[in-house]
C-alpha positions as CSV (number, residue, x, y, z in Angstrom):
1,X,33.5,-41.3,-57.5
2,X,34.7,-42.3,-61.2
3,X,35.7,-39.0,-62.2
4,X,34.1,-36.8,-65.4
5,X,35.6,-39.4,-68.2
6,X,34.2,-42.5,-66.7
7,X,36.3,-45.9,-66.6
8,X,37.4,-45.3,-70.2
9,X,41.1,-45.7,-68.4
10,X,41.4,-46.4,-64.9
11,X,42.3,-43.4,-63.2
12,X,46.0,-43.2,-61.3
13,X,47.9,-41.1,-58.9
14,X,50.6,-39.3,-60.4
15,X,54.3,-41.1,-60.3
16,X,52.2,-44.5,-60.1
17,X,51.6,-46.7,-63.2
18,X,48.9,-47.4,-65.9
19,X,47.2,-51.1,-64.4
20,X,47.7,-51.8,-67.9
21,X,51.6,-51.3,-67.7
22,X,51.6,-48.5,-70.2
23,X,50.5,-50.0,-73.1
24,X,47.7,-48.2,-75.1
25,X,44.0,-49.7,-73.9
26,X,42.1,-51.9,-76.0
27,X,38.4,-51.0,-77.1
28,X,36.6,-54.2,-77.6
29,X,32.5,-52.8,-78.6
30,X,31.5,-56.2,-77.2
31,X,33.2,-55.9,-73.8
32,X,31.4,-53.0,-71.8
33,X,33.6,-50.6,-70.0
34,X,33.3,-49.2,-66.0
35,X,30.4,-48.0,-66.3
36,X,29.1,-49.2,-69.9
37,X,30.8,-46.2,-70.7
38,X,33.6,-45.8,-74.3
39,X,34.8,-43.9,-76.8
40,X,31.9,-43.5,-78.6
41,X,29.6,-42.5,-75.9
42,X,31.9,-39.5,-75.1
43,X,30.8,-36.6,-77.0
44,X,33.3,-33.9,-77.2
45,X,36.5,-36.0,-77.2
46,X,36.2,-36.6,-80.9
47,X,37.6,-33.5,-82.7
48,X,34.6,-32.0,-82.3
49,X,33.9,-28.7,-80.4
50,X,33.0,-29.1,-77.0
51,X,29.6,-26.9,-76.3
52,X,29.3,-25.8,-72.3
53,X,27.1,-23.5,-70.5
54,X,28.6,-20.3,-68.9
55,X,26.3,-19.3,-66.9
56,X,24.2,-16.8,-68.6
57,X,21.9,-19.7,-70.1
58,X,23.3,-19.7,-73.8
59,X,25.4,-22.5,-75.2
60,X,29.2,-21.7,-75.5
61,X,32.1,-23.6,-77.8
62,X,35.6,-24.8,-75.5
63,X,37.8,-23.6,-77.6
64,X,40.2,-25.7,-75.7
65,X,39.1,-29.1,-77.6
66,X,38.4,-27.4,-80.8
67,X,40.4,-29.5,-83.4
68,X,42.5,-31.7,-81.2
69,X,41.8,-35.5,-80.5
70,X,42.5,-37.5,-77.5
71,X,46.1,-38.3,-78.1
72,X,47.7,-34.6,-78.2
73,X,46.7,-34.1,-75.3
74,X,49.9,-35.0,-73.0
75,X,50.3,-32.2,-70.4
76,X,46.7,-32.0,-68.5
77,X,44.9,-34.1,-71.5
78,X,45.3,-37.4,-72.2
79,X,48.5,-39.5,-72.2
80,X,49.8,-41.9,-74.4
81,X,48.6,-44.9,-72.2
82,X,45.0,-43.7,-72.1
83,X,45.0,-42.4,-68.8
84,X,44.0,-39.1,-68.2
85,X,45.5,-36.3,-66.0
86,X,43.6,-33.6,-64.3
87,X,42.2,-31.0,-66.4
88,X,41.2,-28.0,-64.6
89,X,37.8,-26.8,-65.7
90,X,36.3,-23.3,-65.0
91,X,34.1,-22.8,-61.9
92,X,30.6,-22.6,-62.8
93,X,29.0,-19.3,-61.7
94,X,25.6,-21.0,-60.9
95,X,27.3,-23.9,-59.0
96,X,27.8,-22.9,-55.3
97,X,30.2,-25.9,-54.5
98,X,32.0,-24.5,-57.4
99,X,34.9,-23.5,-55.4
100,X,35.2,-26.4,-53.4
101,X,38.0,-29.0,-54.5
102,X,37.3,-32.3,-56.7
103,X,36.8,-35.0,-55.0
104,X,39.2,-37.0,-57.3
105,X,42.0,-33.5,-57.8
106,X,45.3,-34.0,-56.8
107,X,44.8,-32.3,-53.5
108,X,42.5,-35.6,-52.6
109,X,44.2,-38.8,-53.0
110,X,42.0,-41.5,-54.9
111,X,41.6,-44.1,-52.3
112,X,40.1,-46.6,-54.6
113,X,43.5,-46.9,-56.7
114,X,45.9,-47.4,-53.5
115,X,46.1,-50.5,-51.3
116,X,44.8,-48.3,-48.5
117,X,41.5,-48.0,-50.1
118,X,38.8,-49.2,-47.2
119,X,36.8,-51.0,-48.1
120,X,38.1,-52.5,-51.1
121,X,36.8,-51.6,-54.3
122,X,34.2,-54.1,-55.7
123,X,35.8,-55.8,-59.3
124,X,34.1,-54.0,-61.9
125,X,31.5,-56.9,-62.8
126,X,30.2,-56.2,-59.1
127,X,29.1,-52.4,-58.8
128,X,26.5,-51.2,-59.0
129,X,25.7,-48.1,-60.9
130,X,24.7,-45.0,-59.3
131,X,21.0,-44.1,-58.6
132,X,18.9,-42.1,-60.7
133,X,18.5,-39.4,-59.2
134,X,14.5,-39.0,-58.3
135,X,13.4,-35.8,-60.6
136,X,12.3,-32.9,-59.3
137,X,8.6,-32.4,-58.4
138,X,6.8,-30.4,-61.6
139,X,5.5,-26.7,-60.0
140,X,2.2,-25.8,-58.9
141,X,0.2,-24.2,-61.8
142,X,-0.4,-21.5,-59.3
143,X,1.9,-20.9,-56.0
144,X,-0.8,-21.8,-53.1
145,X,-0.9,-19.5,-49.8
146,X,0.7,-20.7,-46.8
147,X,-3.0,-20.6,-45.0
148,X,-3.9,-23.5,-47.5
149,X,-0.8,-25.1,-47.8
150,X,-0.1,-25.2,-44.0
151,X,3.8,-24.1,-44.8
152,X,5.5,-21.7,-42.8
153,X,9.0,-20.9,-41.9
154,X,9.5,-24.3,-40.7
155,X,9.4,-25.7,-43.8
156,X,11.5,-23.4,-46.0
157,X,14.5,-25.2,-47.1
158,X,17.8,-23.6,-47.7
159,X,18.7,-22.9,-51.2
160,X,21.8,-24.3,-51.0
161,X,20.8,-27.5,-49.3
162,X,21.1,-30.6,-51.4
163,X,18.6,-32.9,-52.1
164,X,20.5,-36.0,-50.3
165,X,20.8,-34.0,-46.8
166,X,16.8,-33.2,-47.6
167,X,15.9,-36.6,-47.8
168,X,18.0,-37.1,-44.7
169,X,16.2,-35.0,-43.0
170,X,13.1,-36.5,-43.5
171,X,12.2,-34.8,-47.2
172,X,9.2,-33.1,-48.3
173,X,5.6,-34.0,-47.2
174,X,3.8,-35.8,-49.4
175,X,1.7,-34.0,-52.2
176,X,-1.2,-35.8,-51.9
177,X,-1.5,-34.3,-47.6
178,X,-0.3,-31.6,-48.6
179,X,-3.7,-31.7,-51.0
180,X,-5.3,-33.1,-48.6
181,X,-4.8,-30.0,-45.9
182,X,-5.5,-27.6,-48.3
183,X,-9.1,-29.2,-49.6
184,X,-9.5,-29.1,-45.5
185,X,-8.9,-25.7,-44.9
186,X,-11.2,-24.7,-48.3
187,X,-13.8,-26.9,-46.9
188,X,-13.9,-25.4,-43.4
189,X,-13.5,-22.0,-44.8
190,X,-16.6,-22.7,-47.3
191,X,-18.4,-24.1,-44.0
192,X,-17.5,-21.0,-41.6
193,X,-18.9,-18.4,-44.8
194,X,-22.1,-20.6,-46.1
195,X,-23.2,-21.1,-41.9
196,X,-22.5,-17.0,-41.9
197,X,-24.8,-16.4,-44.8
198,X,-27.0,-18.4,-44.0
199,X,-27.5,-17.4,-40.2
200,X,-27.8,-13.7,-41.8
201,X,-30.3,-14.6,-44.1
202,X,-32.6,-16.6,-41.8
203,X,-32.3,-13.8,-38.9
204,X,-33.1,-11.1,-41.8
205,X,-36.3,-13.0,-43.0
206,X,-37.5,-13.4,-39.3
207,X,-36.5,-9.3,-38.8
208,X,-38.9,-8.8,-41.6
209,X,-41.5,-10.7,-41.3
210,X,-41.7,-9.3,-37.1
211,X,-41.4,-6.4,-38.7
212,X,-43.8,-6.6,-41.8
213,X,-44.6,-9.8,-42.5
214,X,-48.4,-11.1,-41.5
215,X,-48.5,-13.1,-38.5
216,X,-49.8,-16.3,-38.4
217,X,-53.2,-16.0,-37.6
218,X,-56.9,-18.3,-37.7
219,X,-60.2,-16.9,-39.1
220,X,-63.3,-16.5,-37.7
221,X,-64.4,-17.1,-34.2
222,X,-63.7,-20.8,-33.3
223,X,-64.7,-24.0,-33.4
224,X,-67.4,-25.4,-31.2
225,X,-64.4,-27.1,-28.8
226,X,-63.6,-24.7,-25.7
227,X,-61.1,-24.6,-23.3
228,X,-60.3,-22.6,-20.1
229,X,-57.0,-20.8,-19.7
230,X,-55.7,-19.2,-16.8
231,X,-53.5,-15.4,-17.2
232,X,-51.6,-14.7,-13.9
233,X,-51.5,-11.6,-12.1
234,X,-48.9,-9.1,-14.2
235,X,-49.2,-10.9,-17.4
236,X,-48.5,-9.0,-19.9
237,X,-49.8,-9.1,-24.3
238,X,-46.7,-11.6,-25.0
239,X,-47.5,-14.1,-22.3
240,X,-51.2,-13.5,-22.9
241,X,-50.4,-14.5,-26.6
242,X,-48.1,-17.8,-25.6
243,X,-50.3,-18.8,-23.1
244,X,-53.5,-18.6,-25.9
245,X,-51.4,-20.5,-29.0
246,X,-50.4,-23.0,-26.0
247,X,-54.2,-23.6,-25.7
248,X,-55.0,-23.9,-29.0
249,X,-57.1,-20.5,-29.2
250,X,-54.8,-18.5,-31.3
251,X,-52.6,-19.8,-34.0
252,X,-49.5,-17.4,-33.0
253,X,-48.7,-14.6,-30.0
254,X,-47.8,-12.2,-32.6
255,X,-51.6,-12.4,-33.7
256,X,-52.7,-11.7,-30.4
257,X,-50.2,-8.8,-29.8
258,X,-51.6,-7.2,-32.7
259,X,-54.9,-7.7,-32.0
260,X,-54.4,-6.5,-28.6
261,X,-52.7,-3.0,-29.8
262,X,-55.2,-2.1,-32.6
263,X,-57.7,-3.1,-29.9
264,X,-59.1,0.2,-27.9
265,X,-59.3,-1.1,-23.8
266,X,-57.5,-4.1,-24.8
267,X,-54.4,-3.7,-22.7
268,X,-56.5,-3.2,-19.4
269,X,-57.1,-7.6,-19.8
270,X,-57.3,-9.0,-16.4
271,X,-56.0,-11.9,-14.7
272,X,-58.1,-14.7,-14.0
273,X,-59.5,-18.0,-16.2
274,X,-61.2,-17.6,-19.5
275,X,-63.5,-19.9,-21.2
276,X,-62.5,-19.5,-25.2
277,X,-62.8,-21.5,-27.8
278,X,-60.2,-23.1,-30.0
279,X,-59.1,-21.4,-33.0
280,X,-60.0,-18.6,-32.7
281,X,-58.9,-15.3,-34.7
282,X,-56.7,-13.3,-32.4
283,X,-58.9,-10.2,-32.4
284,X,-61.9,-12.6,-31.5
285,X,-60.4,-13.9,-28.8
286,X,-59.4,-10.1,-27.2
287,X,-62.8,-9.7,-27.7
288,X,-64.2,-12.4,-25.5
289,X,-61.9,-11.8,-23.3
290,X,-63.1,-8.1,-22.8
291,X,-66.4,-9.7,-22.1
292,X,-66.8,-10.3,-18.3
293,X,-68.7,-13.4,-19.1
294,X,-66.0,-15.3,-20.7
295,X,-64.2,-14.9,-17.0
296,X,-64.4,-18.0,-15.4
297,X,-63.1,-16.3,-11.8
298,X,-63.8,-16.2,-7.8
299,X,-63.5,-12.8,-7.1
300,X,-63.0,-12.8,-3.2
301,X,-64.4,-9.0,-1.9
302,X,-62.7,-7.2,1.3
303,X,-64.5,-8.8,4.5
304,X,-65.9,-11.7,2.7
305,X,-66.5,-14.9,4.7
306,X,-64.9,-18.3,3.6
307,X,-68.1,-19.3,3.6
308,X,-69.5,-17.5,0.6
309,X,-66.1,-17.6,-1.2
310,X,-66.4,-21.8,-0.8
311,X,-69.8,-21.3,-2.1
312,X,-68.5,-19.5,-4.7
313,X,-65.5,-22.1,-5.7
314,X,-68.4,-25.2,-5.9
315,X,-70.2,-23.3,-8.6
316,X,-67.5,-22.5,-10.9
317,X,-65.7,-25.5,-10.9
318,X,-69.4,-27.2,-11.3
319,X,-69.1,-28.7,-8.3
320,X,-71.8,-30.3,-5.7
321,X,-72.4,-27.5,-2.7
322,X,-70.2,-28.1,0.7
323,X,-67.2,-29.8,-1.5
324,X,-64.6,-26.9,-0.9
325,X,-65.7,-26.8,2.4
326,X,-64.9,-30.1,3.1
327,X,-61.5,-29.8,0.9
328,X,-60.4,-27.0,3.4
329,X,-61.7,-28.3,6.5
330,X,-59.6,-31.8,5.6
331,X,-56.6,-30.4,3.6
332,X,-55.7,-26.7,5.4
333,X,-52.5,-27.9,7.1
334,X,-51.4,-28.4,3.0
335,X,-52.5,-25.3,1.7
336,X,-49.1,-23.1,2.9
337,X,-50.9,-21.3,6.0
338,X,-48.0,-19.3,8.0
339,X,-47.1,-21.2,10.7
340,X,-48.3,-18.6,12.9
341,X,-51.8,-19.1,12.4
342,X,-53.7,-21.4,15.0
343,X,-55.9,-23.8,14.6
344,X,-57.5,-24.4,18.0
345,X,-60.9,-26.3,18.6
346,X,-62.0,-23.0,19.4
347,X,-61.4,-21.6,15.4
348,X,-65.0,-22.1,13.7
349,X,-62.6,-22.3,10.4
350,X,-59.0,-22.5,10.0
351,X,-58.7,-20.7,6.7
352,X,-60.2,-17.6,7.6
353,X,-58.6,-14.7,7.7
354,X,-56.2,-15.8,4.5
355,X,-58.3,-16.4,1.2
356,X,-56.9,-12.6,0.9
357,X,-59.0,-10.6,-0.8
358,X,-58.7,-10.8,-4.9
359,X,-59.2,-12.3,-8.5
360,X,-58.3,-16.3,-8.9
361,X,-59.1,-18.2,-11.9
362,X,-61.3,-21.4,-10.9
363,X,-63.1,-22.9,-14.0
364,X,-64.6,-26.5,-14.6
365,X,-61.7,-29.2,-14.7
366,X,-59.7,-27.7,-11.8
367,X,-59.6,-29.0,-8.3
368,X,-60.3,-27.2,-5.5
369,X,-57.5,-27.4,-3.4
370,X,-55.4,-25.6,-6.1
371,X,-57.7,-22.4,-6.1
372,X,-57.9,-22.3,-2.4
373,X,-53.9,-22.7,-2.4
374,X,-53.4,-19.2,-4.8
375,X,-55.7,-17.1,-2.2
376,X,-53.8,-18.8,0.8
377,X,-50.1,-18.2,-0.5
378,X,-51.2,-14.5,-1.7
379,X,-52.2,-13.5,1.9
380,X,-49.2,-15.4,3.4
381,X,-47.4,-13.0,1.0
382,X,-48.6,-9.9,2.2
383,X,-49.1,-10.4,5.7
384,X,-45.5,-11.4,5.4
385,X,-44.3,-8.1,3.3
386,X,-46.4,-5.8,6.3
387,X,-44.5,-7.8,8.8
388,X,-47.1,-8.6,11.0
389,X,-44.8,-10.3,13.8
390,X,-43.1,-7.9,14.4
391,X,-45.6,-5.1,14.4
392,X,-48.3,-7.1,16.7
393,X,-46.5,-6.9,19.9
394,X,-45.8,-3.3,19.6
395,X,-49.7,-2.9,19.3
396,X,-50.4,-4.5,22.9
397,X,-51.5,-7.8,20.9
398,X,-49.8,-11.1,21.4
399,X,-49.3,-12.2,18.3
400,X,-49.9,-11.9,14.2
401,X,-53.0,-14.2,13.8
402,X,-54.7,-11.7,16.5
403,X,-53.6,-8.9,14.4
404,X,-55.3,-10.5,11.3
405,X,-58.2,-10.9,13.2
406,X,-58.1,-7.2,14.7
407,X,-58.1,-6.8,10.7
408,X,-61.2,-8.5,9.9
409,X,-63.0,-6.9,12.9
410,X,-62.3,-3.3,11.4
411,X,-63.2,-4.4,7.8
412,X,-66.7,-5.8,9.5
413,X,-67.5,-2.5,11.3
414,X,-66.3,0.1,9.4
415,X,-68.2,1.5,6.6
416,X,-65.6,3.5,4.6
417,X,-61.9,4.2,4.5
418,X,-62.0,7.5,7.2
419,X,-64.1,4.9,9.3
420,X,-61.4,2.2,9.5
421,X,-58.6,4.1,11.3
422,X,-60.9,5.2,14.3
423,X,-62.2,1.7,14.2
424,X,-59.2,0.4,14.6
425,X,-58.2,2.7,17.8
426,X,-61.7,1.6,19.4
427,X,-60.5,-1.8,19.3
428,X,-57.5,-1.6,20.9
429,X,-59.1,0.9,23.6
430,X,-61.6,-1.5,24.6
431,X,-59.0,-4.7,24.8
432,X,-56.9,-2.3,27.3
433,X,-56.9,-3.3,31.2
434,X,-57.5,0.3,31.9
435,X,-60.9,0.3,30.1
436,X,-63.6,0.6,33.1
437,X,-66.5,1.9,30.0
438,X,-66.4,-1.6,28.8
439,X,-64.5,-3.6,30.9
440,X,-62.9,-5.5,28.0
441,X,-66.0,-6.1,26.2
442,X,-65.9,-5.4,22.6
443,X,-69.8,-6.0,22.4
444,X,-69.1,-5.9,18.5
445,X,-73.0,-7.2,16.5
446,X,-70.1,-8.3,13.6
447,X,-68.6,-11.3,15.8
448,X,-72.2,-12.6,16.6
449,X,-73.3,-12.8,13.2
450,X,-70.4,-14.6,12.1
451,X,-71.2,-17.2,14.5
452,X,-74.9,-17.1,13.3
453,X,-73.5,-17.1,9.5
454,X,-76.2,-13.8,9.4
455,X,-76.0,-10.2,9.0
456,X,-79.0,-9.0,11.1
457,X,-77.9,-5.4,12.5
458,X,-81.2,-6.2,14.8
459,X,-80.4,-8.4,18.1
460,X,-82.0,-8.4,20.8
461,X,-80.1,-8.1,24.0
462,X,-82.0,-12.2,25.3
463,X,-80.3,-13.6,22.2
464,X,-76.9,-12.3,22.6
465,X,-76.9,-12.6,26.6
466,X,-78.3,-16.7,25.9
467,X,-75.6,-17.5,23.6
468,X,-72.5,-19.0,25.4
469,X,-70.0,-18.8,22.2
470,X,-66.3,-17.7,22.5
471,X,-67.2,-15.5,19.0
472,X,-69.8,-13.5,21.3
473,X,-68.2,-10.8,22.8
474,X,-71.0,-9.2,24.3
475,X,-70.3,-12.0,27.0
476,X,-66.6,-12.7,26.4
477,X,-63.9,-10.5,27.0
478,X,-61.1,-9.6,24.7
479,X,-60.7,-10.7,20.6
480,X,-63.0,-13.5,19.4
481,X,-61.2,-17.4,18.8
482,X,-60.0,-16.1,15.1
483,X,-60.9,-13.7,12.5
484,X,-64.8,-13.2,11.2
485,X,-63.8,-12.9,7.6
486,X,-60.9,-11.8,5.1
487,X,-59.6,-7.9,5.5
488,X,-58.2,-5.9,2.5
489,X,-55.7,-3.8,2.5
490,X,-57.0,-0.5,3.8
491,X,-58.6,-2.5,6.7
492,X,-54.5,-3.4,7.1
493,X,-53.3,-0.8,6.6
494,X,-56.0,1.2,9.1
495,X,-55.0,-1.4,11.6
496,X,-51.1,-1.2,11.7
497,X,-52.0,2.9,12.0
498,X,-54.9,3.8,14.3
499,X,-55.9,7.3,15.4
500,X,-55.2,8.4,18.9
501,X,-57.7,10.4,19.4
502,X,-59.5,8.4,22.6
503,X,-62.1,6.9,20.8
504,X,-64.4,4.0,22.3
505,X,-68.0,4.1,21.1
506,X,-69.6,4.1,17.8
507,X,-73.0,3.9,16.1
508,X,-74.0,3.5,12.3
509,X,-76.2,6.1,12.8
510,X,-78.4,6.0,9.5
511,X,-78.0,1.8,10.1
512,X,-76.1,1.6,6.9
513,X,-73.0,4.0,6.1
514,X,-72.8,6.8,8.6
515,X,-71.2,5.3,11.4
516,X,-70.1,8.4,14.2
517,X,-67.6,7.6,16.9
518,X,-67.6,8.5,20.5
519,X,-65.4,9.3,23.8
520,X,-67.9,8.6,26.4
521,X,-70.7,7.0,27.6
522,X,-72.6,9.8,27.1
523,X,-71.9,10.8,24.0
524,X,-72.7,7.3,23.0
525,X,-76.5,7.5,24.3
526,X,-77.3,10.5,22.4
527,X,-75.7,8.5,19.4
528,X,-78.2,5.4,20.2
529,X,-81.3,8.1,20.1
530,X,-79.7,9.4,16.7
531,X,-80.2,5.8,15.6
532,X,-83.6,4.7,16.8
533,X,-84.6,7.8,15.9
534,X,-83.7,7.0,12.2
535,X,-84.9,3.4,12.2
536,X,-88.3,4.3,13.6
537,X,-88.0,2.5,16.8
């Protein structure tokens, strides 16, 4: 705005006068100029050489001011009344407004020396002197990568922007975020990599050590402190092994696992409940557990009554005799029966027929209604997977509760797996309408001894013909109320696929295994001799 020498002279327009009316100005040192500038604060204008820069970073001498003073300078230097005309300096290669014109030159009028100047200049004791310009930020020691720095293409500046029109545009960030961001990036990058190591290193130890590290394991063979725990059907070593540590019996699966493996027979474990004792070494507990008297299970047998399995229930679960029958003759609608099954007055027991034939833990401290409810929901399940429904009516029967107890009268009679099939075909001949050898009767010794809760294969004809009983079917027609006891799976099986061969009698010949079938009645007689013959009647 002041031009390059200051308010030494105020500066005119050509063809207009000095404000001083051409008289030579007056230096008074106590009286500061425009600017606080004078003569003796202008370096170059004294006869001395002028240095400059041109460009290629080493000083240079003007050889224009070189032994010349102010005053001989009268066409473009300075004039006799101190004013100054326009000198026309070299373009500085580095300077990329070089080119442009002056803002004071001759080709731009100085508005601030006409009476058009808006607004009016402010008397020299008034204005203010230009800013400082704010210095340049010092450089990184080292240039940081835009990944820490968070720069990108946005923030590259134009190199010939200038500083004001940056500021106007909102300037640089801030140092201290841009700090800031980059000890965030270094942080989370330091998390991300430290997590990753650390993740590897703990996976690796645990590799090793399931790989050949020492499991964690107890010594010896337990305390005195023992505890029952139940292994499901299909269990295999690593459930085996939770199941145990759960307990208390073993101090990790990986023990028992071991154990188990270097163990010869071990894998052949069955389900059921076990009575171990608490920390115990895991090869001492697959010991015990080989040993059928740590087995703390009803086994129920193919044919079984309910009877003997209740029986069975009381004493391992330490219990007083008739409490399981009780519990099932109170709770059976709760146990998960199929809703098939019937429960008329005429049923001696409404559970029988589905305490299907197996292995079920039952050991002191459990109630009875929950072992009774596993043998209940595992014959529900495979009556259900045989589809009984569907199968009973295309049979002749009615419906699948008398196929079950078709079932359990073929598991009664027969004696061995060839016997069951032809067992099965006699009972369906004899039901038939057609039958005029039986007329209906089944005349089976099996039904009358469940009703007597006996197995006496010796009855004499006045003690079945006295007894009035639906379950006597030497006097009642057709099937018994329900099933005599619980069939297995051959008996089942042997049921859903009878011979045809036109069988209707049979005889346990030897009155134990041998049982012989025949066609008719007179084959059956010579059968009967066969068997009094043998029992020494």
């Amino acid at each position: 705005m002041y031009g390059d020498g200051g308010w030494g002279g105020q500066q005119t327009q050509a063809g207009r006068q000095s404000a001083y009316d051409g008289h030579p100005q007056q230096h008074h040192p106590q009286t500061p100029q425009y600017g606080d500038w004078n003569q003796e604060q202008q370096p170059g204008y004294d006869g001395q050489q002028q240095p400059y820069h041109d460009g290629s970073g080493r000083h240079q001498v003007d050889q224009r001011f070189a032994g010349h003073t102010q005053q001989q300078f009268h066409q473009g230097g300075w004039d006799a009344t101190g004013t100054h005309g326009h000198m026309p300096y070299a373009a500085d290669p580095g300077d990329p407004y070089g080119q442009q014109p002056v803002a004071y030159g001759g080709e731009q009028p100085d508005f601030y020396g006409t009476e058009d100047a808006y607004p009016p200049p402010e008397p020299p004791g008034r204005r203010r002197p230009e800013p400082e310009p704010e210095p340049e930020p010092e450089p990184a020691a080292e240039e940081e990568h835009a990944f820490f720095a968070g720069g990108g293409e946005d923030d590259e500046e134009h190199p010939l922007q200038s500083r004001r029109e940056r500021r106007g545009k909102g300037g640089k960030k801030p140092a201290k975020s841009k700090k800031r961001r980059t000890g965030c990036a270094c942080m989370v990058v330091v998390l991300v990599f430290g997590g990753g190591l650390g993740g590897v290193g703990y996976f690796g130890y645990q590799f090793y050590q399931n790989r050949f590290g020492t499991a964690p394991d107890y010594a010896g063979d337990g305390t005195g402190q023992t505890v029952t725990v139940e292994i499901p059907k299909g269990a295999g070593g690593w459930e085996i092994g939770r199941r145990l540590k759960e307990a208390g019996v073993v101090k990790s699966a990986e023990a028992f696992v071991h154990a188990q493996t270097n163990t010869p027979g071990a894998d052949g474990i069955q389900a059921g409940a076990y009575l171990l004792k608490k920390e115990m070494s895991a090869a001492s507990a697959v010991r015990l557990m080989l040993d059928p008297r740590s087995q703390n299970n009803v086994v129920v047998t193919p044919g079984e009554r309910n009877s003997g399995v209740y029986a069975d229930i009381d004493k391992k679960l330490e219990l007083s005799a008739g409490t399981t029958k009780k519990v099932a003759d109170k709770q059976y609608k709760s146990l998960g029966l199929p809703a098939w099954s019937q429960n008329s007055g005429e049923v001696k027991d409404r559970l029988e027929g589905f305490l299907f034939p197996g292995t079920y833990p039952a050991a002191k401290g459990m109630k009875p209604e929950a072992v009774l409810k596993q043998m209940v929901t595992q014959a529900k399940q495979k009556y259900a997977a045989y589809g009984l429904t569907e199968k009973a009516k295309a049979l002749g029967l009615e419906n699948a509760f008398q196929l079950v107890t078709v079932a359990s009268l073929v598991q009664a009679e027969g004696k061995t797996h060839d016997d069951f099939r032809k067992m099965a075909e006699v009972v369906y001949n004899r039901l038939k309408p057609t039958n005029t050898e039986t007329n209906r009767l089944l005349q089976f010794d099996s039904t009358y001894n469940y009703l007597k809760g006996t197995s006496n294969i010796h009855i004499s004809e006045k003690e079945i013909n006295s007894n009035t009983s639906p379950y006597n079917t030497y006097r009642h027609p057709g099937l018994p109320p329900g099933p005599i006891g619980n069939p297995g799976e051959d008996a089942l099986k042997a049921t859903l696929n009878p011979t045809h061969d036109g069988w209707i009698y049979f005889v346990a010949t030897d009155g134990t295994n041998n049982t012989e079938f025949a066609k008719t009645y007179a084959e059956f007689l010579e059968l009967k001799d066969k068997f009094n013959a043998n029992a020494g009647n």
